[in-house]
N, C-alpha and C positions, 0 to 999 in steps of 0.2 A: 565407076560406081562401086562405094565399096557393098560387099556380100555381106546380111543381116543374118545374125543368128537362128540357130533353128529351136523351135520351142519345144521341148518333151514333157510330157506329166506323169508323175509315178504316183502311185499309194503306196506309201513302206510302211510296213507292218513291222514293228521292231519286240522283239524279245529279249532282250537284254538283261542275263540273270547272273553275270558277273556284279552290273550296277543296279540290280533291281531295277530297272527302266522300262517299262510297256508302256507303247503310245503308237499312234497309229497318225503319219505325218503326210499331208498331200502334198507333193514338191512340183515345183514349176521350177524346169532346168532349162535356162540358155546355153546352149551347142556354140560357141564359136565355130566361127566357117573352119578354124584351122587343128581345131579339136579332135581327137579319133572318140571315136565309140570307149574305146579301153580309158581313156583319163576319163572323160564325162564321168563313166560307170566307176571307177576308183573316186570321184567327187561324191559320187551317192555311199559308196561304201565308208567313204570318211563320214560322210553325214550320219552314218547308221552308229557309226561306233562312236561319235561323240555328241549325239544326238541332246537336245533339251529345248526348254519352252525359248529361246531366245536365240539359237544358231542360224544361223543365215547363209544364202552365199553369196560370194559376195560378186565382183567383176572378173578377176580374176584375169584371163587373159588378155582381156579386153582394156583392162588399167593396172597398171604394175603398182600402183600405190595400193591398189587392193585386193587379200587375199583370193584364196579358191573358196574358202569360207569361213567363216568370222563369229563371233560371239561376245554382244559389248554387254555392258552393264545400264543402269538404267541415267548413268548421268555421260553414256558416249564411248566412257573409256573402254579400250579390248581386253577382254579376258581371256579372250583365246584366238589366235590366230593359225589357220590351217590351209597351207602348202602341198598340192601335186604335184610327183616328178623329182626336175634336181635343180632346184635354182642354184645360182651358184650363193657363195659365201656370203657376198657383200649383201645381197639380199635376204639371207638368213638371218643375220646379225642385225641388218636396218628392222627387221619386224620384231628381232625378239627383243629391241629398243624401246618397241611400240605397243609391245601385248606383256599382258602378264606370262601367259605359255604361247608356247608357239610348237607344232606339230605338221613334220614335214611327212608325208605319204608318197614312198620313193616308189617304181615298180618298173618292170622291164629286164631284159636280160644285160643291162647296161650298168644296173643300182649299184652294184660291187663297185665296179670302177670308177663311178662319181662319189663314191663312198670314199674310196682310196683319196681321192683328190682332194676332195672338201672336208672330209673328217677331220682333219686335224688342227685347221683354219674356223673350225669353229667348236672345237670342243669345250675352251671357257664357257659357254653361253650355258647356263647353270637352267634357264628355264625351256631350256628347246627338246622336245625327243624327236628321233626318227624313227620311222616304222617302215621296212620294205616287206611289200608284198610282191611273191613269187611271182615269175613272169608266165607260167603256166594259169595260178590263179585269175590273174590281171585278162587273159585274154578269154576266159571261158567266159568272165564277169562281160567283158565285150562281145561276145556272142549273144546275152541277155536283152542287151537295149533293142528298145522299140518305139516309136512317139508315142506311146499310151502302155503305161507298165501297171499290173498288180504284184509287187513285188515282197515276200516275206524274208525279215532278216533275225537270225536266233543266233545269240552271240554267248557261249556259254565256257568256262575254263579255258576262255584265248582263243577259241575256235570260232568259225563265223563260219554260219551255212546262209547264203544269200542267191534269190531266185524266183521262182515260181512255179507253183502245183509241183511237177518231178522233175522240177527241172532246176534242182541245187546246185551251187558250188561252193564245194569246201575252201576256206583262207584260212590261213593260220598266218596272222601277221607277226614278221618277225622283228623286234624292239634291236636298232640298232645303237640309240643309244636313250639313255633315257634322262627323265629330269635330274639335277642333282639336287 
C-alpha cells in the first residue's frame, strides 16, 4: 500500500520590500512520504520569494512533469516554473522549454558539487536562474516546520528573515546564476 502524503498548513505573512509585495497567504502543503522537513520548508521559502495572486504548487515529487511550484497565466501557459534541490540537466532544460523562467532553489552541503556538474550543460538556457541557499540556512528553516505554522517572512535588500514570533532565520540566498 502506497504511503499518502502528509498535509501541513501555514499562514505566511510576507513583507517583501525589495518587490513591494504584502500579502498574507494561507498555504496548504503536501509532505511526500519521501520529503524531509528542510525541502518542504525550502518549497515555502520559494513560495515567499516569488510569491503572487496565481503561484501554486504544484506535484512536484509525486509527478516529474510537474514543478515544486508553478505560475501559469490565464490561458494555461507557464510563466514561471520552480525547482528544489538538483535535478539533473535534462530536467532543467525540458522545463525551461516549457516556462517562460524557470528557477531552480538548490540547498544543502552538496549544491557546490551538483553545481560543478550541471553548470555548464546548461548555462545556454537564457531564461533559467539558480539560487543556492546555505545548508546552515536550509536546516534551521527545517527545525521551523510544524503541521500548523504562523509563519512571517521579511525579505528586504536580498536578505530573508523567515519564522515565528523569535524564532527567525536569517537566508541570504545566493544567485548562482541568473537570467540572461
Amino acid at each position: 500500500m502506497a504511503l499518502k502524503s502528509t498535509i501541513y498548513k501555514a499562514e505566511l505573512q510576507i513583507s517583501d520590500m525589495d518587490r513591494h509585495y504584502y500579502q498574507s497567504h494561507p498555504l496548504t502543503i503536501a509532505r511526500h512520504p519521501s520529503e524531509t522537513d528542510e525541502r518542504m520548508m525550502i518549497r515555502v521559502l520559494a513560495f515567499a520569494l516569488n510569491a503572487g495572486e496565481t503561484l501554486g504548487f504544484g506535484k512536484g515529487l509525486s509527478d516529474t512533469d510537474e514543478p515544486d511550484l508553478w505560475q501559469k497565466d490565464l490561458t494555461g501557459a507557464i510563466d514561471l516554473w520552480i525547482e528544489v534541490g538538483q535535478p539533473d540537466d535534462r530536467a532543467i532544460l525540458k522545463a525551461c522549454g516549457r516556462s517562460d523562467k524557470v528557477i531552480v532553489y538548490s540547498y544543502s552541503s552538496v549544491s557546490g558539487i551538483w553545481w560543478n556538474q550541471t553548470g555548464s550543460r546548461v548555462e545556454r538556457a537564457k531564461n533559467l536562474k539558480v539560487v543556492n541557499i546555505d545548508a546552515d540556512a536550509s536546516q534551521a528553516l527545517a527545525a521551523l516546520a510544524q503541521r500548523s505554522m504562523q509563519l512571517q517572512c521579511t525579505i528586504q535588500d536580498g536578505q530573508v528573515w523567515l519564522g515565528a514570533n523569535e524564532n527567525m532565520v536569517l537566508i541570504e540566498p545566493q544567485v548562482i546564476k541568473d537570467f540572461a
